[in-house]
C-alpha positions in Angstrom: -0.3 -35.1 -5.4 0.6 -39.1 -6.1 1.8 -40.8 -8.7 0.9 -44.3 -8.9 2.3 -46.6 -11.9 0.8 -49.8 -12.9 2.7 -52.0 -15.6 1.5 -54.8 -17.7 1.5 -57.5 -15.1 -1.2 -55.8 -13.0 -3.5 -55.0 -15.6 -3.0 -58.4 -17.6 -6.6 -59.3 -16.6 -9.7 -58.5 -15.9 -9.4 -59.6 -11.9 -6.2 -57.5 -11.9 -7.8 -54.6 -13.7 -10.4 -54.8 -10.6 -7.4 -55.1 -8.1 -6.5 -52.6 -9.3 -9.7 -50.4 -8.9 -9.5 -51.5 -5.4 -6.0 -49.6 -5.1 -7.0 -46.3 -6.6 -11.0 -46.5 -5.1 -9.4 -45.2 -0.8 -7.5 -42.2 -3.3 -10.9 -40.9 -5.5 -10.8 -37.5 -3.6 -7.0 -37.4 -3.8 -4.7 -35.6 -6.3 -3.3 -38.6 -8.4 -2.5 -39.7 -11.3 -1.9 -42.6 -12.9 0.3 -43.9 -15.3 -0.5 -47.2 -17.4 1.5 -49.7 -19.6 -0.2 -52.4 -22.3 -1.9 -55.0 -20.9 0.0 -58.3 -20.4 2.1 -59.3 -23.6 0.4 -56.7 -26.1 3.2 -55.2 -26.4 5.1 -58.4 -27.6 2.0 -58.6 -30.2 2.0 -55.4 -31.2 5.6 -55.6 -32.5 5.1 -58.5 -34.2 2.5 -56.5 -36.4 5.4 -54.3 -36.9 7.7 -56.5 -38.2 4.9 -58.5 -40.4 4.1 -55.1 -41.5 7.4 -53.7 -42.4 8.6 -57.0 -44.2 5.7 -56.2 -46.4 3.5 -59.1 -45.1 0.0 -56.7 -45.1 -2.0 -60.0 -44.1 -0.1 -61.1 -41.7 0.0 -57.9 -40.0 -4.1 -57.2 -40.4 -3.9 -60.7 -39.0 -2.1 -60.2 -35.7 -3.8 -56.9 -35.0 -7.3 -58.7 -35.1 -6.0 -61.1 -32.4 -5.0 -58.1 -30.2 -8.1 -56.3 -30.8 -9.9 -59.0 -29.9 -8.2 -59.3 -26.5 -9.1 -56.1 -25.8 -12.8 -56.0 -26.7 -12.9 -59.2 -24.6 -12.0 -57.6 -21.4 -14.1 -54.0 -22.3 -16.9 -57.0 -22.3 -16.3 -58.7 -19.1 -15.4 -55.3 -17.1 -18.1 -52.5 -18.8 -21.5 -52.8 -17.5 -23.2 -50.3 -20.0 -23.4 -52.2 -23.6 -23.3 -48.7 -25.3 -20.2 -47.6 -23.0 -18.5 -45.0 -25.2 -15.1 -47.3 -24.6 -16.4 -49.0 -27.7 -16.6 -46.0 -29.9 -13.0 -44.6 -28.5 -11.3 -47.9 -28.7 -12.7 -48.1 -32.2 -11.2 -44.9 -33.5 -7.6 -46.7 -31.8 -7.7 -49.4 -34.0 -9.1 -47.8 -36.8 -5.6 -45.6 -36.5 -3.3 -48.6 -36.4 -5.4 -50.5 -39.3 -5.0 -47.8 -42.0 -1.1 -47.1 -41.5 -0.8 -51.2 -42.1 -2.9 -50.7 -45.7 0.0 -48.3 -46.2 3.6 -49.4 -47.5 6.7 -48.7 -45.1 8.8 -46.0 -46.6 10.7 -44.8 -43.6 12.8 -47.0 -40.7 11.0 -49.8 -39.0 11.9 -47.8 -36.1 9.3 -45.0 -37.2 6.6 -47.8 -37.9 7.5 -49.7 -34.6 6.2 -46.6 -33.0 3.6 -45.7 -34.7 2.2 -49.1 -33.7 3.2 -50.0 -30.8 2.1 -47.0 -29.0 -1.3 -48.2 -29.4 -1.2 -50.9 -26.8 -1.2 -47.7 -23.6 -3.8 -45.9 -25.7 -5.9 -49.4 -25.4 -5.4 -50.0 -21.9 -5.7 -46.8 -20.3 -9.1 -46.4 -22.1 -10.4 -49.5 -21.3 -9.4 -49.0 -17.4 -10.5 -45.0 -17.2 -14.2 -45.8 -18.9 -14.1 -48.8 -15.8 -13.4 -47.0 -13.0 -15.7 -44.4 -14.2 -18.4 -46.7 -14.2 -17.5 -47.9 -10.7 -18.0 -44.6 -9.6 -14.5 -43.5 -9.9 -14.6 -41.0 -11.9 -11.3 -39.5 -13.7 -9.7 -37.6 -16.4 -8.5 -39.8 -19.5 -5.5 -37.5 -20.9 -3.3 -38.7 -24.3 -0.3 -38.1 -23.0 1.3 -37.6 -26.4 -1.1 -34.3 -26.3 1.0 -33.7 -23.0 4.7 -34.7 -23.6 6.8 -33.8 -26.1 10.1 -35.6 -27.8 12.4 -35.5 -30.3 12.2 -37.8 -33.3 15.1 -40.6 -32.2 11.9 -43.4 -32.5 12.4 -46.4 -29.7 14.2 -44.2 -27.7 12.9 -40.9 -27.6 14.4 -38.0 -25.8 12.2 -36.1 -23.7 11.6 -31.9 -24.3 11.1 -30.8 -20.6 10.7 -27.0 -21.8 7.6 -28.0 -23.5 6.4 -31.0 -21.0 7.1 -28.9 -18.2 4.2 -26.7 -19.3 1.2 -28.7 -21.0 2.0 -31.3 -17.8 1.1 -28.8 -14.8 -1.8 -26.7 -17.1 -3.5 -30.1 -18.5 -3.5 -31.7 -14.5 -4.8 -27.9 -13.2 -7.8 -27.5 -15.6 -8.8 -31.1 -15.0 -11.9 -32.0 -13.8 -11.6 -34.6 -11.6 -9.2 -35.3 -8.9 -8.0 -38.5 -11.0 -6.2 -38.3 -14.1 -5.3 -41.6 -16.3 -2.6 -41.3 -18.8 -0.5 -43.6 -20.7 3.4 -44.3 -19.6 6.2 -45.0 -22.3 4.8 -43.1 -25.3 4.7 -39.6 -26.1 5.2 -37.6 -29.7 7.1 -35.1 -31.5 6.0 -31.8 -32.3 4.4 -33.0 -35.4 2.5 -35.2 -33.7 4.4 -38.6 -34.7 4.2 -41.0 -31.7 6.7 -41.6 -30.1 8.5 -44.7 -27.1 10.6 -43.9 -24.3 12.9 -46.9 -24.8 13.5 -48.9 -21.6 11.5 -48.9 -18.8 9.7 -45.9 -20.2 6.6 -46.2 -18.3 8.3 -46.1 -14.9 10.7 -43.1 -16.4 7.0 -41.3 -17.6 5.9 -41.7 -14.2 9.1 -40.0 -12.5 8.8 -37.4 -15.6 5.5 -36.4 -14.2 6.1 -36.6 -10.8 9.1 -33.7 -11.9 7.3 -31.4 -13.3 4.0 -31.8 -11.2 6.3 -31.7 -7.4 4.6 -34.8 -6.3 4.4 -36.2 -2.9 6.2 -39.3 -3.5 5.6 -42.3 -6.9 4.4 -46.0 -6.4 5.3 -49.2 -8.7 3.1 -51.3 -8.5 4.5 -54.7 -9.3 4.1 -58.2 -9.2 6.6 -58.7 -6.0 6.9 -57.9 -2.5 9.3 -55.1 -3.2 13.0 -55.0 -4.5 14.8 -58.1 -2.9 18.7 -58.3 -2.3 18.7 -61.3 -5.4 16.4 -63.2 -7.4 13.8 -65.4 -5.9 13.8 -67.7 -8.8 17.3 -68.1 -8.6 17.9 -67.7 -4.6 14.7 -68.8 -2.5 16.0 -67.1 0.6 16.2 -63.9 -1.3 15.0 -61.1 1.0 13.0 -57.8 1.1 15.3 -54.7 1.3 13.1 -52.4 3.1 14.8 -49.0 1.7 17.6 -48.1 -0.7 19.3 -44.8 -1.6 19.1 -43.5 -5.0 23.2 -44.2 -5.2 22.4 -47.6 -4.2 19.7 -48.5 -7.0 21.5 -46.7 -9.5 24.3 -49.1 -9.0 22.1 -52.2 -8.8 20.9 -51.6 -12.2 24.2 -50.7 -13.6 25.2 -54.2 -12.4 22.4 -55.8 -14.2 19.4 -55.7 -11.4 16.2 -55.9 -12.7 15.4 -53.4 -10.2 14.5 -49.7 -11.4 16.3 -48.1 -14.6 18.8 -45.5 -13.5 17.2 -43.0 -15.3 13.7 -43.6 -13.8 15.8 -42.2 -11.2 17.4 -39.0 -12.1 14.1 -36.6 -12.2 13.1 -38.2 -8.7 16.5 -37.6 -7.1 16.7 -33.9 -8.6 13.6 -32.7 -6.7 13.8 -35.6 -3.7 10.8 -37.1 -4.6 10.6 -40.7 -2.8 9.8 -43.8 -4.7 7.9 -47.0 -3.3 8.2 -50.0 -4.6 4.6 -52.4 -3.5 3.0 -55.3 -4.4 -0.5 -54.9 -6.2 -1.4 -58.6 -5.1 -1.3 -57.8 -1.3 -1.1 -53.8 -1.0 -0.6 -54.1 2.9 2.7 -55.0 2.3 5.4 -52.5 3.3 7.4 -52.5 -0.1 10.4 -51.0 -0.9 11.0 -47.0 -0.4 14.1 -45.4 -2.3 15.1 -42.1 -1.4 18.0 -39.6 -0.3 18.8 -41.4 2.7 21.4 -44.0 2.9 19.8 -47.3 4.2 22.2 -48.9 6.8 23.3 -52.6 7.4 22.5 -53.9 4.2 22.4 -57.4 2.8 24.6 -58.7 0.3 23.3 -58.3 -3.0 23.5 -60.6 -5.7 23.0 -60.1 -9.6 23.6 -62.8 -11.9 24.0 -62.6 -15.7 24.4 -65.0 -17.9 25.4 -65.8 -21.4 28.1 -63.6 -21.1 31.1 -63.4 -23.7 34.2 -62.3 -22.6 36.7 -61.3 -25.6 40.0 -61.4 -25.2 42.5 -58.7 -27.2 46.1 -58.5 -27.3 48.3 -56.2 -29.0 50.0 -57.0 -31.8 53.2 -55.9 -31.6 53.4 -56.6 -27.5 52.9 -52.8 -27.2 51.0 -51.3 -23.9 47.5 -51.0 -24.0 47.6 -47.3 -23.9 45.4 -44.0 -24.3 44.9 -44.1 -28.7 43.8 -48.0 -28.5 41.4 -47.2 -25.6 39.9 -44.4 -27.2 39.2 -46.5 -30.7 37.9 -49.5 -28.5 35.2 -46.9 -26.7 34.5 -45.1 -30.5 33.6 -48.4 -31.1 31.2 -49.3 -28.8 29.5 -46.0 -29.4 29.4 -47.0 -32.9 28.2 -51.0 -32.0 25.5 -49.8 -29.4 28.1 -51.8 -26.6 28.2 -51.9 -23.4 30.6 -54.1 -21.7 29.9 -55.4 -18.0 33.1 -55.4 -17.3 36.6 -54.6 -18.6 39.7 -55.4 -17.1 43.0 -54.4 -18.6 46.7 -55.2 -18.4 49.8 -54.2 -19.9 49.4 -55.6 -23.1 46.0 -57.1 -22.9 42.6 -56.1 -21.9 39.1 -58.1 -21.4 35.9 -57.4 -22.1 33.0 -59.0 -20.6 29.6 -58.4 -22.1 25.7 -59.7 -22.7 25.8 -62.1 -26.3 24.5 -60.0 -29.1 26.1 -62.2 -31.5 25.9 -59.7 -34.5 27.4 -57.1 -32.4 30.2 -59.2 -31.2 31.6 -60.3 -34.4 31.1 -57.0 -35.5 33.4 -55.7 -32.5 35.8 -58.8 -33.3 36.3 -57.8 -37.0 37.2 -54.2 -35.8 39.3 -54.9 -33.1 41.7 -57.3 -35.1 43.1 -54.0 -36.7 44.5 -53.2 -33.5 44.5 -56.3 -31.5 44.7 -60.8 -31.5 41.0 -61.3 -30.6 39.9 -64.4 -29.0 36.2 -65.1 -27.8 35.0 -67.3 -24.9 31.0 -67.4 -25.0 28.1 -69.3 -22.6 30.0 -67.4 -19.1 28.1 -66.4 -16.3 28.5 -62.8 -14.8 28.2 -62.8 -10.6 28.2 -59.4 -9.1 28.1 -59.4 -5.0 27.7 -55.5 -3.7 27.9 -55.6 0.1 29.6 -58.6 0.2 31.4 -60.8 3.0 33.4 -63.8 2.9 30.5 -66.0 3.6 28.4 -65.5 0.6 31.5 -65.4 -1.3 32.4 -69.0 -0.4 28.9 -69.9 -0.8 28.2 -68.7 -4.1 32.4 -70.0 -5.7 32.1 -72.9 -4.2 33.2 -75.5 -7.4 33.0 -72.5 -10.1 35.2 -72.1 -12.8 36.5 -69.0 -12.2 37.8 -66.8 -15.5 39.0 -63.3 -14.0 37.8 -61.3 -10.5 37.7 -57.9 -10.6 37.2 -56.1 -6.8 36.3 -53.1 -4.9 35.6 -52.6 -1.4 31.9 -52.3 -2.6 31.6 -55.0 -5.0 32.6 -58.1 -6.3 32.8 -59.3 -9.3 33.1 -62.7 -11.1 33.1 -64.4 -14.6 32.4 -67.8 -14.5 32.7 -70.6 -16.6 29.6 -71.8 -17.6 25.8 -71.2 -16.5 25.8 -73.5 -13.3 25.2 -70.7 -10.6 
């Protein structure tokens, strides 16, 4: 069995929801199943209802829902043959779902309400594309995988139960009854039935959830690029292909801010050695990316860049050592915050903390930390991270930089720049 997961780039439109027929249509007598994100930006939309609807602005939020229903029912139209397709009737009783909770008034978190709605944007898309393909002679199972995998109730970023998952999963693929199954990635619901997201990347981490508990052959991405590439293209045109990583190496890619895979998309894959491929749905003849147990050899340097980093400053007080009690309160508060610095570098008397600009959280952190410590803040800094480096991309990418603090290993580099000028 395969796992193939499509994201919201490849099924943002109707010509991309027939690419990606043309994918799945040489794997119709094949075990596979495939995972789904919202179309496009319908997940953007879809929290915007949220937020009209839990600021009380009913209207507003009927509002924006039309819109996104609309899109919807536009591309049912222009990739449904049949007029009477029962797409119509099963998308209706979606919406219908979403409509009456916003003639309701919020009386839990926004969190709660954020996934009630926003859940709906799989449920759309994975209907829309499993009535298509079944018309295109494709035919396939259509499974709600909230039926199918269980969480707990910590809404945005719900933790997974495998105990239950690991048995609905295998017994819901076995008494299927086509080779094909369609089910939705990032969602899922508690035992009382209340839906439920994944947080980040939870589609991809659905898909390696599955392939888990199901002991697939390997999982696909399919994405909008060649394959994972040692630095950004928009940034670095020369960027280039990396043919295969390791699960170490991605892990550490992401950790550093790669917009690569999330590490735990990773974890379920590594524990049962299931490879991932990374492809491009635009030109599936491409090699891709695999990452697997093997360490890949003679790689290139890679290059993440972050910027709008804040780097804050603390110094004690009385000019005593930065020891074990003030760097246990400085990590209680960052559990408490939600923080996590890129970097931290300390000294005697003095450490540094380098970190993305949440503004709230970062005065927050400031007002805490002068109990203990002088804060000062230095915002609009640029994070480079080089992993694999040599001395010739590190002249290359310093040259005239304003350099702030290095921090080194014989891995990786890292600096903090003054500025955004990389």
């Amino acid at each position: 069995m395969k796992l193939f997961k499509f994201g919201g780039a490849s099924v943002n439109s109707v010509d991309r929801i027939k690419n990606l027929k043309s994918i799945v249509a040489d794997y119709r007598n094949e075990p596979l199943v495939i995972i789904v994100s919202a179309m496009g930006k319908t997940t953007n939309g879809l929290e915007k209802v949220a937020e009209a609807f839990y600021d009380k602005r009913k209207q507003d939020a009927l509002d924006l829902f039309e819109v996104v229903k609309q899109q919807h029912l536009t591309n049912a139209k222009y990739l449904l043959v049949k007029q009477y397709n029962p797409c119509y009737l099963q998308l209706m009783d979606f919406f219908t779902e979403v409509e009456w909770l916003l003639h309701d008034q919020p009386v839990r978190s926004y969190d709660y309400y954020y996934d009630q709605i926003v859940c709906a944007g799989e449920l759309f898309s994975t209907c829309i594309i499993s009535h298509y393909l079944t018309e295109e002679g494709i035919p396939n199972n259509w499974m709600d995988v909230r039926d199918l995998l269980h969480t707990d109730n910590n809404f945005r970023d719900a933790a997974i139960d495998w105990k239950y998952s690991s048995t609905t999963i295998p017994e819901a693929i076995r008494n299927a009854t086509h080779p094909i199954t369609v089910t939705q990635g990032f969602i899922g619901a508690t035992p009382d039935n209340e839906s439920t997201t994944l947080g980040r990347e939870g589609s991809d981490y659905t898909a390696a959830v599955f392939a888990n508990i199901l002991g697939a052959e390997s999982v696909t991405i399919w994405k909008d690029v060649e394959g994972i590439m040692n630095a950004d293209p928009k940034l670095f045109p020369d960027a280039e292909l990396i043919d295969e990583l390791s699960y170490t190496e991605v892990i550490e890619m992401a950790y550093y801010g790669a917009q690569v895979i999330h590490p735990k998309t990773i974890k379920p894959l590594q524990n049962k050695n299931i490879p991932l491929l990374v492809k491009c749905f635009l030109d599936p003849t491409l090699p891709g990316t695999v990452i697997h147990r093997k360490s890949a050899k003679n790689l290139p340097p890679i290059v993440v860049v972050k910027y709008n980093q804040v780097l804050v400053h603390l110094k004690t007080q009385d000019f005593s050592f930065v020891g074990e009690a003030p760097m246990s309160q400085l990590y209680q508060w960052f559990g408490k915050l939600k923080i996590r610095p890129n970097l931290i570098q300390t000294g005697a008397v003095s450490l540094q903390l380098c970190m993305d600009n949440h503004p709230e959280k970062i005065d927050l952190l400031a007002q805490e930390a002068s109990t203990l410590f002088d804060v000062q803040i230095e915002k609009q800094l640029t994070l480079l991270t080089i992993r694999h480096y040599n001395k010739s991309v590190l002249d290359q990418l310093t040259a005239g930089q304003q350099m702030i603090l290095r921090q080194q290993t014989p891995e990786t580099i890292q600096y903090v720049l003054r500025g955004n000028n990389l």
